[in-house]
C-alpha positions as CSV (number, residue, x, y, z in Angstrom):
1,X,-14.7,12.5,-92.7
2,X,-13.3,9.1,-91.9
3,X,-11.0,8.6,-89.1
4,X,-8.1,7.4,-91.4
5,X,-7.8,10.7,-92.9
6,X,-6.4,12.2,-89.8
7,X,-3.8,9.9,-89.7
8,X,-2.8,10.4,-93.6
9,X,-2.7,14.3,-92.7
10,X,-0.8,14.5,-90.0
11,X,1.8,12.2,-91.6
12,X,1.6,14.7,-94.7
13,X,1.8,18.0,-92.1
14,X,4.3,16.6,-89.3
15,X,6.3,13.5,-90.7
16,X,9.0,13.5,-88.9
17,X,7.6,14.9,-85.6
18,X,7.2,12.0,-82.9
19,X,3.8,10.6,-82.7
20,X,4.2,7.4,-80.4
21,X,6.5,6.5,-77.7
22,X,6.8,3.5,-76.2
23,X,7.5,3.2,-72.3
24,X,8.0,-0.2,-70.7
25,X,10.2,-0.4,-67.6
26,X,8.8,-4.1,-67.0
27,X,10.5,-6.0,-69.9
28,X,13.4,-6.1,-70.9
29,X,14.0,-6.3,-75.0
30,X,17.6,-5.6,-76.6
31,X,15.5,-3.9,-79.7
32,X,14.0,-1.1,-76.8
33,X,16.5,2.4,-76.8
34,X,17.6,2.8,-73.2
35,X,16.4,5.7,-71.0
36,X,19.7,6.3,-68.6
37,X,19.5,7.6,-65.5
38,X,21.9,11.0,-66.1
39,X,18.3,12.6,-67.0
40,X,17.2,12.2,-63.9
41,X,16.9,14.7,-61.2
42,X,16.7,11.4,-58.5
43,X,17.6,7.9,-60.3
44,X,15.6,5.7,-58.8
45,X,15.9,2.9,-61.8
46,X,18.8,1.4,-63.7
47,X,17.6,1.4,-67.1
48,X,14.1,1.7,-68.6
49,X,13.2,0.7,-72.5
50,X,12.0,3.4,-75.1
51,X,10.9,3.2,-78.7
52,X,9.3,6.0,-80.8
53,X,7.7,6.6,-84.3
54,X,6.8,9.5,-86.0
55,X,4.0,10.4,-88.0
56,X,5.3,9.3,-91.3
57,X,6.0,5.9,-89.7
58,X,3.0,5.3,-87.9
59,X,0.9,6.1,-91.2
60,X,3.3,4.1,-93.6
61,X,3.3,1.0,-91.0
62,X,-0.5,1.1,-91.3
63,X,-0.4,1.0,-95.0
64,X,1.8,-1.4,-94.8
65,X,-0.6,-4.0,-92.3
66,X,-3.6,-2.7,-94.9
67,X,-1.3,-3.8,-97.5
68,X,-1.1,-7.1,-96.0
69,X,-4.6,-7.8,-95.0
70,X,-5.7,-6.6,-98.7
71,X,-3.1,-9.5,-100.3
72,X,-5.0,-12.5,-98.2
73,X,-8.8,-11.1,-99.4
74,X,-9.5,-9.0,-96.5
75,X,-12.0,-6.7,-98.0
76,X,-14.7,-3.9,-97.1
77,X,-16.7,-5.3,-94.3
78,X,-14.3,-7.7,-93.2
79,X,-13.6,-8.1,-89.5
80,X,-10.4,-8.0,-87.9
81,X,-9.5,-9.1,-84.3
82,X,-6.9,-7.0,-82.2
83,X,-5.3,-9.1,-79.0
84,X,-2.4,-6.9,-77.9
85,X,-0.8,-5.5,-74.7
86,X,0.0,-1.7,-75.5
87,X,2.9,-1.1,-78.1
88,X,3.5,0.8,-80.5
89,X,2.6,-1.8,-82.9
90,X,-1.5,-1.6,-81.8
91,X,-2.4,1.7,-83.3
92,X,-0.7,1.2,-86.7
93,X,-2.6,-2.4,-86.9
94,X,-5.9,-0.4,-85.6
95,X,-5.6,2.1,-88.6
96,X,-4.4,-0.1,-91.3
97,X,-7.4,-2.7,-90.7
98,X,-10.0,0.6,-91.0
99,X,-7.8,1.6,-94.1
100,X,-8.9,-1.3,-95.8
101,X,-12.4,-0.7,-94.9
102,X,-12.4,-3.6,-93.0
103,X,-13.9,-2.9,-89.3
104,X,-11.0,-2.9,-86.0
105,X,-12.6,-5.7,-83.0
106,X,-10.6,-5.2,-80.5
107,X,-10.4,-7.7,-77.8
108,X,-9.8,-7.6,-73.9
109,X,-6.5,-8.2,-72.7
110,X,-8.1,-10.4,-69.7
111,X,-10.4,-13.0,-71.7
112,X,-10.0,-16.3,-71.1
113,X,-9.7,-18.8,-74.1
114,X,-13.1,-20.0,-74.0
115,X,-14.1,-15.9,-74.2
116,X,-11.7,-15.1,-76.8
117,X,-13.3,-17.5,-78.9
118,X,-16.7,-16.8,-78.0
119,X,-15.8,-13.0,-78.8
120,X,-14.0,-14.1,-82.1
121,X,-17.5,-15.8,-83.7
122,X,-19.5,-13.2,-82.2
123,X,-18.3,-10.5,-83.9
124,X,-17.5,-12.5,-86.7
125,X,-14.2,-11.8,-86.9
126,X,-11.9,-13.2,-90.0
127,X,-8.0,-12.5,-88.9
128,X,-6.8,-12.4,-85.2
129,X,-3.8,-10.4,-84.6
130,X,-2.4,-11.2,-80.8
131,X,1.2,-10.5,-78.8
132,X,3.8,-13.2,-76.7
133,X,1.5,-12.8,-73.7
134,X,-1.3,-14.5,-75.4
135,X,0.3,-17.4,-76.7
136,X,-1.0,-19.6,-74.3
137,X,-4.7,-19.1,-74.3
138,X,-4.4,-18.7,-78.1
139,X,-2.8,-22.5,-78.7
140,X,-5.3,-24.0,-76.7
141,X,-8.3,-23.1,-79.1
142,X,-6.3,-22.3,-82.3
143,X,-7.3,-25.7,-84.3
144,X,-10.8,-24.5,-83.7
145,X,-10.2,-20.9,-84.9
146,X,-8.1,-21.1,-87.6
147,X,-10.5,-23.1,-89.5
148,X,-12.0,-20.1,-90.3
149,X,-9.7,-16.9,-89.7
150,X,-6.2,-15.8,-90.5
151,X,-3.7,-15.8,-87.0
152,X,-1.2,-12.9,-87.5
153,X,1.8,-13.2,-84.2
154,X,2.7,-9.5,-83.0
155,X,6.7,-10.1,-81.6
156,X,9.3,-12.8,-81.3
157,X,9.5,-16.6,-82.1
158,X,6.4,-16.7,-83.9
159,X,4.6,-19.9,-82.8
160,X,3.7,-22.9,-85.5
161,X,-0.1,-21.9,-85.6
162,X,0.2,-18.0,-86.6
163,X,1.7,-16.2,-89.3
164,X,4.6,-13.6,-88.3
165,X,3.5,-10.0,-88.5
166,X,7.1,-8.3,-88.8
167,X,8.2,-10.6,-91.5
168,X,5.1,-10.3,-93.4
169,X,4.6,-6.8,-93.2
170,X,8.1,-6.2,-93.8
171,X,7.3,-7.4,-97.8
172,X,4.3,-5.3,-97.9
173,X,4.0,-1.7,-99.8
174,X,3.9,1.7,-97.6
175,X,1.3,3.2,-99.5
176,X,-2.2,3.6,-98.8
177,X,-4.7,1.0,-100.5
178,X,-7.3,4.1,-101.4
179,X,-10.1,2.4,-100.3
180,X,-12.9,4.8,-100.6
181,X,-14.9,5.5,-97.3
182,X,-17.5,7.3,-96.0
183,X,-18.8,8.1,-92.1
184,X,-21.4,6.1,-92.5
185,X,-19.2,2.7,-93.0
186,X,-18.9,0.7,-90.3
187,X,-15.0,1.0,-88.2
188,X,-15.1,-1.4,-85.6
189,X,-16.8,-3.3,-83.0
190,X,-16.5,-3.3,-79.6
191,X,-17.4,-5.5,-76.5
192,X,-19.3,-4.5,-73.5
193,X,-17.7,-5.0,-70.5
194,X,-19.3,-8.8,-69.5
195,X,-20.5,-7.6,-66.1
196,X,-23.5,-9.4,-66.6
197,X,-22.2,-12.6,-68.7
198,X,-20.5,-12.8,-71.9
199,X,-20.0,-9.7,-73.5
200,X,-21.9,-8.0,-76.2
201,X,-20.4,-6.6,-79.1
202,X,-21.1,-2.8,-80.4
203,X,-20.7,-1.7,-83.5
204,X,-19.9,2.1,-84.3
205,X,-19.4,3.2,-87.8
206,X,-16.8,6.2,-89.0
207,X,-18.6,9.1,-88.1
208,X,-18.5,8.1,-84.2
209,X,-15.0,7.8,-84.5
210,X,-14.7,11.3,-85.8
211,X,-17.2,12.6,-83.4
212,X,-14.9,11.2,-80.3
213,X,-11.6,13.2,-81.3
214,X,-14.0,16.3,-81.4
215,X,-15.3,15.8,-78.3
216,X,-12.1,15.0,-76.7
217,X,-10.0,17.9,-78.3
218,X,-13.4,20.2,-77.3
219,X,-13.4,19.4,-73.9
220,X,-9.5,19.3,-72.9
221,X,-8.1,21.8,-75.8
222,X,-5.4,19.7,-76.8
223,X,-2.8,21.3,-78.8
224,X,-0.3,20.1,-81.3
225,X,2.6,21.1,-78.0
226,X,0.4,19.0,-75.7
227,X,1.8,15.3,-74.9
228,X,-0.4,12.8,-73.5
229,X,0.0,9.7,-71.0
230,X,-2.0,7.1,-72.0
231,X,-1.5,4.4,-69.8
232,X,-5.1,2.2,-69.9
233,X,-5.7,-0.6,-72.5
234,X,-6.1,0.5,-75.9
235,X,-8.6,-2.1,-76.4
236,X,-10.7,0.2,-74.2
237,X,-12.7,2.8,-75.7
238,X,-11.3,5.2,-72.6
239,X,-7.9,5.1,-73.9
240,X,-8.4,5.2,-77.6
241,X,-10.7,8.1,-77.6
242,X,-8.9,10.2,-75.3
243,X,-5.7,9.6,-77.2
244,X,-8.6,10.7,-80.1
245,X,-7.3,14.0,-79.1
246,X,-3.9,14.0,-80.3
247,X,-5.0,12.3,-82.9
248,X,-6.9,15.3,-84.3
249,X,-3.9,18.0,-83.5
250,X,-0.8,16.1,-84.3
251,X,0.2,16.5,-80.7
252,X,2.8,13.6,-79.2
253,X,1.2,10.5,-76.9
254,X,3.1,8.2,-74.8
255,X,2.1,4.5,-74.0
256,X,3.2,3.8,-70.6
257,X,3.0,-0.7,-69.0
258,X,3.1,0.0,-65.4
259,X,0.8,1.7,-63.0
260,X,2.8,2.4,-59.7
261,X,2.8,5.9,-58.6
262,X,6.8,6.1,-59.2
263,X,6.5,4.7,-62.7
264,X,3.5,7.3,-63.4
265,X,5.2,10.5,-62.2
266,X,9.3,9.4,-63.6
267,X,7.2,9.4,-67.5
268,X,5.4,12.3,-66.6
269,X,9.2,14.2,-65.7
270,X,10.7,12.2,-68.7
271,X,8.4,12.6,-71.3
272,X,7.6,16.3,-70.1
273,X,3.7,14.8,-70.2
274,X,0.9,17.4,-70.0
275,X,-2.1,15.6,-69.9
276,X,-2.5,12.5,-67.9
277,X,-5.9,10.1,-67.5
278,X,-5.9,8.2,-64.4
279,X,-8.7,6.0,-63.3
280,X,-9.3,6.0,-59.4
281,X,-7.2,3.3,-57.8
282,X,-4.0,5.0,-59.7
283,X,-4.6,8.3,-58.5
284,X,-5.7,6.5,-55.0
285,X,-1.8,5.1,-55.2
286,X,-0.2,8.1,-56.1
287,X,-1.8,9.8,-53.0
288,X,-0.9,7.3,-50.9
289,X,2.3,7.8,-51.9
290,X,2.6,11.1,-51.4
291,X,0.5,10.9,-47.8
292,X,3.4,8.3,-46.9
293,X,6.7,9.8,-48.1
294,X,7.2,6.9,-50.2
295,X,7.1,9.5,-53.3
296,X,8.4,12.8,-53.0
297,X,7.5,16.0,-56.1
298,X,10.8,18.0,-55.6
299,X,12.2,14.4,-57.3
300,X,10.3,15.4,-60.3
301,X,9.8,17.5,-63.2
302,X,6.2,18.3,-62.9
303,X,5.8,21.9,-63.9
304,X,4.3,21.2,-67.6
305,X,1.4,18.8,-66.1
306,X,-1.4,21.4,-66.6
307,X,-4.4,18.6,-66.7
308,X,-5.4,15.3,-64.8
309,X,-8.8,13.9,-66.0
310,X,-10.2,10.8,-64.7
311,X,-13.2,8.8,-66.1
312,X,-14.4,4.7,-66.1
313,X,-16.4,5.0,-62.5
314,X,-17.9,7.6,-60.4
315,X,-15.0,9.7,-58.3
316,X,-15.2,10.3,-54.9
317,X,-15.2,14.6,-54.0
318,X,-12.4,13.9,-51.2
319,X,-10.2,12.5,-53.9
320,X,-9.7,15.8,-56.0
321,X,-9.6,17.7,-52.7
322,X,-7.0,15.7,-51.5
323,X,-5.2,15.9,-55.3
324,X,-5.4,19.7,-55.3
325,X,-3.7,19.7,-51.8
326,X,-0.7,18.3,-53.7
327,X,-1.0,19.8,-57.0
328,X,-3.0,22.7,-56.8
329,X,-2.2,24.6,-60.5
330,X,-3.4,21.3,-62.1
331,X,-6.9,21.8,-64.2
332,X,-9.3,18.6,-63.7
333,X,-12.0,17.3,-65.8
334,X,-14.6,13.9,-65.2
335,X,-15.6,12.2,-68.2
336,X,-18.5,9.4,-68.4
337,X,-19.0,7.7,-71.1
338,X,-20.1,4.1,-72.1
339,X,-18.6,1.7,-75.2
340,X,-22.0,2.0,-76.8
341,X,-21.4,5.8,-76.5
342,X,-17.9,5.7,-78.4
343,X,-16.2,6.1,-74.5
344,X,-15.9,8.8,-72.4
345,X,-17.4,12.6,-73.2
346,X,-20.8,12.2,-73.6
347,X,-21.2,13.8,-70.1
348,X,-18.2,16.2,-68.2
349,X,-17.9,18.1,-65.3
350,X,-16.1,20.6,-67.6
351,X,-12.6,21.8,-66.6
352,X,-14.3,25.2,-65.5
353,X,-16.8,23.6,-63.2
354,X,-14.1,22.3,-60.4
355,X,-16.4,23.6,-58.0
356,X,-19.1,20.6,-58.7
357,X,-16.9,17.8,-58.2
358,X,-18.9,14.4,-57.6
359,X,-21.1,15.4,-60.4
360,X,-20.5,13.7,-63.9
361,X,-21.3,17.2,-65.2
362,X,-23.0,18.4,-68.0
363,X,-23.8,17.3,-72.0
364,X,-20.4,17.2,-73.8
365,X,-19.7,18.5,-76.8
366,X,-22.8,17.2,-79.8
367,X,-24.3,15.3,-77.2
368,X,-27.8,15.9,-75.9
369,X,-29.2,14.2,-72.1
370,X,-32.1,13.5,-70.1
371,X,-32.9,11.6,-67.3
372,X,-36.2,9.6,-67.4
373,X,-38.3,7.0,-65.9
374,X,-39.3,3.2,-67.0
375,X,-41.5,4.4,-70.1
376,X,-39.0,6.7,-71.7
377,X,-40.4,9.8,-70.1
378,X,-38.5,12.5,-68.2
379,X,-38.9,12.8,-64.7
380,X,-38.9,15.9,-62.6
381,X,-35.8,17.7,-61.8
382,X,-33.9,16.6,-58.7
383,X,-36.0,13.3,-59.5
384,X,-33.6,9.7,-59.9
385,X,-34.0,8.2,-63.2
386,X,-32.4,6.3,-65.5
387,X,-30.1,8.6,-67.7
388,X,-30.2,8.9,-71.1
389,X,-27.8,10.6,-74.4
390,X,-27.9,11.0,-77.9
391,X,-25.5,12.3,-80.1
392,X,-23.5,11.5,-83.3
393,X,-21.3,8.8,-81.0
394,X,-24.1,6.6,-80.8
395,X,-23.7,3.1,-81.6
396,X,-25.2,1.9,-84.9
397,X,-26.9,-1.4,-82.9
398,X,-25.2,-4.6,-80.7
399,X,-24.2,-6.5,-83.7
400,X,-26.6,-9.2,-84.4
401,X,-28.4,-9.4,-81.7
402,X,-31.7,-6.8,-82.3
403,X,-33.1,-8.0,-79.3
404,X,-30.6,-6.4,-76.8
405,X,-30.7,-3.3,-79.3
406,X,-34.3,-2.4,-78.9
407,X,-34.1,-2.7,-75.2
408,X,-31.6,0.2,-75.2
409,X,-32.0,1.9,-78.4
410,X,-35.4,4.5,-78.6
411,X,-35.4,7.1,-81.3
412,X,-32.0,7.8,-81.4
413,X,-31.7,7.5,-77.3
414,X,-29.3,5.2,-75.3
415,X,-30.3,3.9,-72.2
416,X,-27.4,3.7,-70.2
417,X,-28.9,1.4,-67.5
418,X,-27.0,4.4,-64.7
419,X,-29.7,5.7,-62.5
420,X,-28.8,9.3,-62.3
421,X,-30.5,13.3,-60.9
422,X,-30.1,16.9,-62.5
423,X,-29.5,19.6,-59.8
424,X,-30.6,23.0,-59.8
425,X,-27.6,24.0,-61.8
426,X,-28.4,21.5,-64.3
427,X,-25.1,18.9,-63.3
428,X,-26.1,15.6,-63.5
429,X,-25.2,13.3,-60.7
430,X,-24.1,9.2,-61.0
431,X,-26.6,7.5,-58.6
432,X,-25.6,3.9,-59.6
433,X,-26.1,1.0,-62.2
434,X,-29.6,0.3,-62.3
435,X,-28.7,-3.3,-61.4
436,X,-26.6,-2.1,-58.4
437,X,-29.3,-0.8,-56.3
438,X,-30.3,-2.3,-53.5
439,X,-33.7,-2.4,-52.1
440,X,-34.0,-2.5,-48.6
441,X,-37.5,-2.7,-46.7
442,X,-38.6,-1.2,-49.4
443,X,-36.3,1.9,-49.9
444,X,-33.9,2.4,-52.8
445,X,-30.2,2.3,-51.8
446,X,-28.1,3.9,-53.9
447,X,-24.2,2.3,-53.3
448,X,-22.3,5.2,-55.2
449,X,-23.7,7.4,-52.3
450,X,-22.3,5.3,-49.7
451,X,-19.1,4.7,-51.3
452,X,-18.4,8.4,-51.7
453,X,-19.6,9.0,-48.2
454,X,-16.8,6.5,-46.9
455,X,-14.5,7.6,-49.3
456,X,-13.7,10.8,-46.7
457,X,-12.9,8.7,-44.0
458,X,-9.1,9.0,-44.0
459,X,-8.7,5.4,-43.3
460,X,-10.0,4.4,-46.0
461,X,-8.6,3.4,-49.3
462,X,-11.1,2.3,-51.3
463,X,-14.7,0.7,-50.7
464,X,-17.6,-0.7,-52.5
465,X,-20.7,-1.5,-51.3
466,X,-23.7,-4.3,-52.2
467,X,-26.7,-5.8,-51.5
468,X,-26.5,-8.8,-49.3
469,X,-29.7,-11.2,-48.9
470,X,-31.5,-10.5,-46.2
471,X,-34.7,-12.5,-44.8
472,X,-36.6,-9.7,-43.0
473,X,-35.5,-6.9,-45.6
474,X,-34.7,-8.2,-48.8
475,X,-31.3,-6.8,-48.8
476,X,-29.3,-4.7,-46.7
477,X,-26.2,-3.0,-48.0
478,X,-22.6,-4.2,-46.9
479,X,-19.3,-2.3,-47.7
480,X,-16.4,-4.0,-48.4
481,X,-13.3,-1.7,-47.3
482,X,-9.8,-1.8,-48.1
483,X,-7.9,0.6,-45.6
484,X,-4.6,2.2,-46.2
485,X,-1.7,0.0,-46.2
486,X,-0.2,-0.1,-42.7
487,X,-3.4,1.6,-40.4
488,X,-5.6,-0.3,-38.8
489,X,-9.4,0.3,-38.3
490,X,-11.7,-1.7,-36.4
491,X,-15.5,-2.3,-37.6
492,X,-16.7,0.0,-35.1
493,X,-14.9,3.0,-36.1
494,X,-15.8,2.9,-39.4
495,X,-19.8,2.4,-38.5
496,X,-19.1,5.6,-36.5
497,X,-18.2,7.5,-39.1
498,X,-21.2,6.2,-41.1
499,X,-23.3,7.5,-38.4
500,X,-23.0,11.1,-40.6
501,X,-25.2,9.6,-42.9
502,X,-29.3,8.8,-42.7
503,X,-29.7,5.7,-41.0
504,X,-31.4,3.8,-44.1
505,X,-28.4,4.6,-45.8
506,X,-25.7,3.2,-43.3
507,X,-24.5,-0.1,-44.3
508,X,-25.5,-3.1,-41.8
509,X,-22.2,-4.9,-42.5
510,X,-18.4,-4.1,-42.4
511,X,-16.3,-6.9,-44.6
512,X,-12.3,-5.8,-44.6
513,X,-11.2,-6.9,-47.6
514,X,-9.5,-5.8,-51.0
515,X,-11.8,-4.0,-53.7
516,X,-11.3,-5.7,-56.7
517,X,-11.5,-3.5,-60.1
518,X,-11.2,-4.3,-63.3
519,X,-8.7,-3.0,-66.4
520,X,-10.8,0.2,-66.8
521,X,-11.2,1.0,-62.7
522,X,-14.3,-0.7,-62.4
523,X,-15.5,-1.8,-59.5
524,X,-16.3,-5.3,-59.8
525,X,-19.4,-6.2,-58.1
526,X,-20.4,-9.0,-59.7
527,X,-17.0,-10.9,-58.3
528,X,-18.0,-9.4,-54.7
529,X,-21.3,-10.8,-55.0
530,X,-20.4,-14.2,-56.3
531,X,-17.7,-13.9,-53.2
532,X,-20.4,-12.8,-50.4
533,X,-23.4,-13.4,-52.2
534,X,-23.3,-17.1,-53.1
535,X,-26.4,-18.4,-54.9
536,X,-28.1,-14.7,-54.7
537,X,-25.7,-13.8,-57.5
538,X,-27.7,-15.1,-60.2
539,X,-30.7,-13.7,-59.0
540,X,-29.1,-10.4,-59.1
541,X,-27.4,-10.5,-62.4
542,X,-31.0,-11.4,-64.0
543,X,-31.9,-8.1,-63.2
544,X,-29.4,-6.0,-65.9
């Protein structure tokens, strides 16, 4: 059944039960309910700002922005853009666009004006809704864009170009426009992350929607009792489709702006969270935290955090031995997952399968995988190839462009472009991007192994590695390392430690440097490359 019907039911079964809370202890805004401090087993804040809806709001505020879009002409098949910093504002918009069968484009927080734009006409998109920290970027192209598209303003002091979403929606009906829709309709269209240029959008229809709270709910067991701590964009598949889960049972989810381990763990004790996604540096942070006294648990209400899942990049083994030193009762899961996948799921260690951390793990829930070689055929186990899934979550196609759809599309099979092996056990291990590896003399580097290799060294924070031009070789493989804050390392001990690795393998050059990662935890290589790499960036890009 269609997404939208979730929402319409739990507002029906659990109106008045919170669905969304709001958590921003970075801005200040009179109209935000204060958390005080009395709550606290350890203040360490003056005042943070709350808000909440229930079910009943949250479906009667999409109805509402459906109502709205409906009364300008925005109709089945319609497009509309989504530019917001998470608030409780983002969902309701998200589900009143699919309400009016119109399909949801959301839109990275990060673009630049010139890639908003480009995104915009790409997907084709007819209204634009985007926050205060957009107004910028937004004026500087919005006599071009508003030729074409409706500009709705999400907060105060709407500017002269845009239309004001509280205002308008404030005149607008609360009940549901009954558009009738089926799975197969399209729902929304998402963009790739632009590693490789400008991004690509991917369009999923209603049925991959559904498939994604399934598979979330399947793999974690989310109950109506659970509460969630989403604190990733929501423009990011990651996010929304975790957050699926609750979704599905009615359960409560909290939207948290800030990303420093004190922030984290005061929700977590507040809210009473019991399942929170982290991607890698966060978790890195809280650690260091921890590791440096900075953050202390007994300050904390912690008791009810039964799961920590992490997904968006491969996760180093001596992390979660390191997390279960500090929080041993907590249950883990890894999730991979790509945008033209619906997100994360598609692959999972499993939360029973602890023992085979630094594997991605095994098919999730409806999804089937294989690991093949350049024609489409599967290689032998143990073998690295290039992995494949199919499942309901599939996307439909990149919209209009067929070209980049048959490259990755076969018979129902995605080509994820990750360079992957099945062990005896059947896990499946990340190897690396396809375009990330680094041939050198010859011999296939694979810069995941190296990086989770490093990873133990307990001067390390974080590291990446790439392929550097090299005359004699071709490439050779240089890590950039970012230690701990306040140790210091020289280049020799670190090529040391590398020593426990086959000599092929080691990497000829130490740069000390920050890793740079992107919204989602990403490393982002093609920045390193462009940084250390000069011209042999473009080269490389071609490749993807």
């Amino acid at each position: 059944m269609p997404i939208t019907e979730l929402l319409e039911e739990n507002a029906r079964k659990y109106g008045n039960d919170v669905a969304l809370v709001e958590v921003n202890p970075q801005v200040q805004e009179t109209r935000r309910v204060l958390w005080k401090d009395y709550d606290l087993i350890q203040p360490t804040s003056s005042f943070w700002y709350r808000r909440e809806i229930t079910w009943h709001v949250f479906d009667e505020k999409a109805n509402r922005f459906a109502q709205l879009l409906m009364s300008r002409g925005v109709k089945k098949g319609d497009k509309v853009a989504i530019l917001l910093m998470n608030c409780l504002e983002w969902l309701p918009i998200y589900f009143g666009t699919l309400k009016t069968g119109a399909l949801a484009v959301p839109m990275n927080f990060r673009y630049s004006a010139e890639e908003i734009e480009y995104c915009l006409d790409l997907a084709e998109a007819d209204v634009l809704v985007f926050g205060p920290e957009f107004i910028g970027r937004i004026e500087t192209i919005a006599e071009s864009i508003s030729k074409k598209r409706i500009l709705f303003y999400v907060g105060g002091d709407c500017p002269s170009f845009a239309e004001d979403y509280d205002k308008l929606t404030s005149n607008c009906a609360s009940i549901s426009p009954g558009v009738p829709l089926t799975d197969e309709d399209d729902a929304a269209i998402y963009f790739s992350s632009g590693t490789t240029g400008f991004p690509k959008a991917i369009l999923h229809n209603h049925e991959s929607l559904m498939h994604a709270c399934k598979v979330e709910q399947n793999h974690h067991h989310q109950t109506k009792d659970d509460v969630f701590l989403c604190i990733p964009p929501l423009y990011h598949t990651g996010a929304k489709m975790h957050w699926f889960g609750s979704l599905l049972t009615g359960g409560r989810a909290v939207l948290l702006k800030g990303v420093n381990p004190e922030t984290i763990l005061e929700t977590i004790s507040r809210e009473k969270c019991t399942i929170v996604w982290l991607l890698v540096p966060w978790a890195l942070d809280i650690l260091e935290a921890l590791d440096n006294g900075s953050v202390r648990l007994e300050n904390y209400e912690l008791s009810q955090w039964r799961l920590m899942h992490i997904g968006a990049q491969p996760v180093p083994q001596s992390l979660i031995k390191r997390w279960k030193e500090y929080f041993p009762n907590h249950m883990y899961d890894t999730n991979y997952g790509l945008s033209e996948s619906i997100g994360p799921g598609c692959v999972h260690l499993g939360l029973e399968n602890i023992h085979k951390v630094g594997a991605i793990g095994i098919p999730g829930y409806g999804w089937e995988v294989r690991i093949i070689d350049e024609n489409g055929e599967p290689v032998a186990q143990g073998e690295v190839g290039e992995l494949a899934v199919k499942g309901p979550g599939v996307m439909k196609c990149y919209y209009n462009n067929p070209e980049a759809t048959a490259e990755v599309l076969h018979d129902g099979w995605l080509w994820t472009g990750d360079m992957a092996r099945q062990d005896e056990d059947g896990f499946y291990f990340l190897v690396d991007r396809k375009k990330d590896v680094v041939i050198s003399g010859g011999e296939n580097i694979y810069p995941v192994e190296i990086e989770n290799f490093m990873s133990k060294f307990d001067k390390i924070k974080d590291v990446a590695v790439i392929g550097l031009p090299d005359k004699r070789l071709g490439e050779i493989a240089a890590a950039i390392v970012e230690l701990k804050q306040g140790v210091e390392c020289t280049e020799a001990e670190v090529n040391e430690f590398c020593m426990g690795m086959p000599r092929y393998k080691r990497p000829r050059k130490i740069i000390f440097a920050p890793v740079p990662r992107n919204a989602t935890g990403k490393i982002e290589k093609p920045k390193l490359r462009k940084m250390y790499c000069g011209d042999y960036l473009i080269e490389k890009e071609n490749q993807s």
